[in-house]
N, C-alpha and C positions, 0 to 999 in steps of 0.2 A: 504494500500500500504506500502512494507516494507522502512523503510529510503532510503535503497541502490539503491533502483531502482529510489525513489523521488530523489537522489543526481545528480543521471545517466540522470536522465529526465531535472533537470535542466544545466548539463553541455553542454545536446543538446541545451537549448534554448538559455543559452549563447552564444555558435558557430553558431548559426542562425546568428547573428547581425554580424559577420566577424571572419578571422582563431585568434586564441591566444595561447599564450605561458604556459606550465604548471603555471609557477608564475601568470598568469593574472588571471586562472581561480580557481588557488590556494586564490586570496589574496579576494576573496568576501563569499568561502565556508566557512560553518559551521564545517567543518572538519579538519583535520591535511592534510599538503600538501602530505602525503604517501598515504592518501585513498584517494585522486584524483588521484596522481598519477595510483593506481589500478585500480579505476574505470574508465580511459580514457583507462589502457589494456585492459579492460575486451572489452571495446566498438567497441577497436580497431582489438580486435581480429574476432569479430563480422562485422566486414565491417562497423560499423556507424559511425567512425571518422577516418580521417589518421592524418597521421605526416609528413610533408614538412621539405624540408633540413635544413632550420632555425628551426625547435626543436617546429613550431607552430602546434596544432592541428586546422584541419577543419570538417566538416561534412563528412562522408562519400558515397562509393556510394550504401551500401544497405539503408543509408537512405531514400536514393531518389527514389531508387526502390518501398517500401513501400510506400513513399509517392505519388507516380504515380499510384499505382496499387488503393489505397485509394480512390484517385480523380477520377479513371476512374468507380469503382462501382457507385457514384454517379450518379442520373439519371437524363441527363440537362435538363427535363422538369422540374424536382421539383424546379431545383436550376434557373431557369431561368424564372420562372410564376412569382414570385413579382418585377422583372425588367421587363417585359412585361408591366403589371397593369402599370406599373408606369407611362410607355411611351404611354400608350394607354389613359391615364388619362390629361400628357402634351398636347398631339398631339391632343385628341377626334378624331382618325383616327384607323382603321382598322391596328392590329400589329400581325404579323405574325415570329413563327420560324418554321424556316424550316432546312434539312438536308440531306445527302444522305442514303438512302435507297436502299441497292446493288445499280443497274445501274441508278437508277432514284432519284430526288428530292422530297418529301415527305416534308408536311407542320406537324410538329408536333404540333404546339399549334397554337392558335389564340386567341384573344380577339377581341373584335366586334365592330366596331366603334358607336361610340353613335350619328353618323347624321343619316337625316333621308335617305340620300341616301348610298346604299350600294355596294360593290362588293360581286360576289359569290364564296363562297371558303369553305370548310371544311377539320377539320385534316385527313388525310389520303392521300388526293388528291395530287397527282403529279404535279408539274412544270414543265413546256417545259424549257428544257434543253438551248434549243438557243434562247428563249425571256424576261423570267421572271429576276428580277433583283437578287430574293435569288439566281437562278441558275449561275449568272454572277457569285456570289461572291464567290461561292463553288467549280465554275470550274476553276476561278482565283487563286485558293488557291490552287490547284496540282499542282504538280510538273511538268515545261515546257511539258516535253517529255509526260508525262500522256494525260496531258488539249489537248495536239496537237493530240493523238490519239482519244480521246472521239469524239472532234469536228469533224474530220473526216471520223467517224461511224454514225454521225447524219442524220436521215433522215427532212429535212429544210422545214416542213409544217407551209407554211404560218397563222399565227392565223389571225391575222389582216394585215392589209397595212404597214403598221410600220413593221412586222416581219423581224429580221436579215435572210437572206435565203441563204447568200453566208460564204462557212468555212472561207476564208478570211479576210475576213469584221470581225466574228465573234470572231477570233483570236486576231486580232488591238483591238477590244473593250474588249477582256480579260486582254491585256495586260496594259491598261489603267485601267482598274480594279485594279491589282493586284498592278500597280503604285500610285492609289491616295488614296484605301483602301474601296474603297465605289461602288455601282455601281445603274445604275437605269435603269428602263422601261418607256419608255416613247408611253404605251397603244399599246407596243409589245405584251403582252402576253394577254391582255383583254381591246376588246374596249373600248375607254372613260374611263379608269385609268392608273394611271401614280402609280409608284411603285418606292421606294428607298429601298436600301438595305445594310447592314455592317458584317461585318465575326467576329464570335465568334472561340476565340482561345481557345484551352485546356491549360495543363501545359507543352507541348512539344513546343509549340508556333505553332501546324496548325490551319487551317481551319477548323472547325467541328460543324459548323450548319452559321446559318444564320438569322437575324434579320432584320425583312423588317415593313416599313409603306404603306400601300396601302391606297388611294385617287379616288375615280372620279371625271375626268376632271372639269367636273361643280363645284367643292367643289373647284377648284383653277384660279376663276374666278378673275381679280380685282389686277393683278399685283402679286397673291400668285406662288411659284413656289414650285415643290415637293424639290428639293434642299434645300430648307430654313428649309426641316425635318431631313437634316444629321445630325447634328450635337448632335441631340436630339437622335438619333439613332447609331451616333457614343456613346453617353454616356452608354445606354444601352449594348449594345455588349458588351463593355469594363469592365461596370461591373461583367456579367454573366461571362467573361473569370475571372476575377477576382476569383471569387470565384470556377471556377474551377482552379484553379491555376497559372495560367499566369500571369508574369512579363513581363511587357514593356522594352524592351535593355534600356532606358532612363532612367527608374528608377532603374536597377542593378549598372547603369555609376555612381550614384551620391556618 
């Protein structure tokens, strides 16, 4: 790699950590403050840095372009199978990601729960839209006017007794979704199991898969409730957005 581009590469990572003034990024280089100066034109001619009315420079937006187009080649099953393991190793329950697949919900990975009682699922298989808890959490994640069309087009096949079968009803329980972050089935979508569920973010901050525990009833005998799996499932999701790129608003505030 020639110096120039190693110089160039590290005045990006500098500007990672917050905007700075030619002097700031001047006074750590190995360089003379002229070849920064040049190499912040060069960058800036390029779209990877600007320069604000105070004279500081920041990242620019073909950085981010790349870096978006970067994260979206990655493929969430690979980046998202040793967070899976992980949770499925905590929990000894059934961990499922799921996602949409054109009009439907599509289970892309699974790990298998290690009790002796099971639910039946494998990757490919589709989620009813109005009962499964990944499906809450993916249709919670679009945008008001979308989530309200889809629900509208559904046709409300009861799976079990439990099944939500009213758009209404269906709605209220999105919107509670999309307010606490999390959603669940309570042996909506499959007799005798109860299902939690948490929304994996890209680097844009959407919705774009979903992270579920699934349980039969009988495994949450004894005062257990599927609720006590959030948290454990909230950790997971957050990871995998993580590593595709997502920041939390909480952690840019700090």
């Amino acid at each position: 790699m020639s110096q120039s581009v190693r110089r160039a590469l590290d005045l990006l990572a500098q500007l990672a950590f917050g905007p700075a003034s030619l002097d700031d990024l001047a006074q750590d280089a190995p360089v003379h403050k002229t070849t920064v100066m040049r190499l912040l034109h060069s960058l800036a001619e390029k779209g990877f840095v600007v320069r604000d009315s105070q004279q500081r420079y920041t990242l620019g937006p073909r950085f981010f372009e790349l870096s978006t187009l970067a994260l979206e080649q990655r493929d969430i099953r690979t980046i998202a199978r040793p967070h899976l393991t992980q949770l499925a190793v905590r929990t000894g329950h059934t961990v499922h990601l799921a996602a949409f697949e054109g009009p439907d919900v599509a289970y892309l990975d699974k790990i298998e729960s290690r009790q002796p009682v099971r639910m039946y699922s494998r990757i490919g298989l589709t989620a009813a839209l109005h009962a499964a808890a990944v499906s809450k959490v993916l249709l919670a994640g679009l945008p008001p006017q979308r989530r309200e069309s889809v629900v509208a087009g559904l046709a409300y096949r009861p799976l079990t007794a439990r099944t939500i079968t009213d758009p209404a009803v269906l709605l209220a329980e999105l919107d509670r979704v999309a307010a606490q972050g999390w959603a669940v089935d309570l042996a909506e979508h499959e007799e005798f199991v109860h299902c939690a569920a948490v929304g994996v973010r890209d680097a844009r901050g959407s919705v774009v898969a979903a992270v579920s525990c699934s349980v039969p009833a009988v495994l949450l005998e004894g005062g257990r409730d599927i609720h006590d799996l959030i948290p454990d499932i909230k950790d997971c999701a957050e990871a995998i957005s993580t590593d595709l790129g997502w920041i939390p608003i909480e952690r840019t505030e700090e």
